[in-house]
N, C-alpha and C positions, 0 to 999 in steps of 0.2 A: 409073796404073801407076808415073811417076816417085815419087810418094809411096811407097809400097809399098819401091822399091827405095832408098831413101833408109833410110829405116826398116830394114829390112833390113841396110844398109852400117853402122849407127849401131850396130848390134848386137851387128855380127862386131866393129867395133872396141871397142866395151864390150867382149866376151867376153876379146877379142886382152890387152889392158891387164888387167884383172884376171888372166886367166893368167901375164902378167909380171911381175906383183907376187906371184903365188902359186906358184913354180917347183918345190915337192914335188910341187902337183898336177899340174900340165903336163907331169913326167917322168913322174908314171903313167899319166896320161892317153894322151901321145904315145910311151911307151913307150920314150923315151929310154936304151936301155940299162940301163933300171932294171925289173926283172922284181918287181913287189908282191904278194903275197899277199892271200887274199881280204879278210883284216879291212881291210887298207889300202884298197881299191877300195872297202866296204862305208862308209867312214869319208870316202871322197873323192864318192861319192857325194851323202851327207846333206849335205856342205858345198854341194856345188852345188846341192841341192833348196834348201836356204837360201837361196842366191842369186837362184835362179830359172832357169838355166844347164840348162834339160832339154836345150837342144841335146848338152850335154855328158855327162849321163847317161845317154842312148842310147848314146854312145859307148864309157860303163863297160860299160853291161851287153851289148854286144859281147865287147868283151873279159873280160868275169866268162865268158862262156858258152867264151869259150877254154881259158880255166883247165881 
């Protein structure tokens, strides 16, 4: 189990650090007073499938299904 949550912790911090180095997508993402339009989400998407970041494209398509 401690493995697991290790793994896990290593992950959110990967995630955490590339979002800080990528602050366009983090304001769309967390919505930082920056309201994107679809293409923008649709574009911030594919960059995270690239990464591998699905935690974070369920998060788009939350918020795509607000729009």
């Amino acid at each position: 189990m401690q493995k697991k949550t290790n793994t896990m912790t290593n992950r959110s911090l990967e995630i955490i650090k590339w979002l800080s180095n990528h602050r366009e997508i983090q304001r769309i993402i967390c919505r930082e007073g920056y309201e994107a339009e679809l293409p923008e989400y649709l574009d911030v998407v594919e960059e995270l499938e690239k990464q591998g970041y699905y935690e974070l494209i369920y998060i788009c398509l939350l918020i795509i299904n607000m729009l």
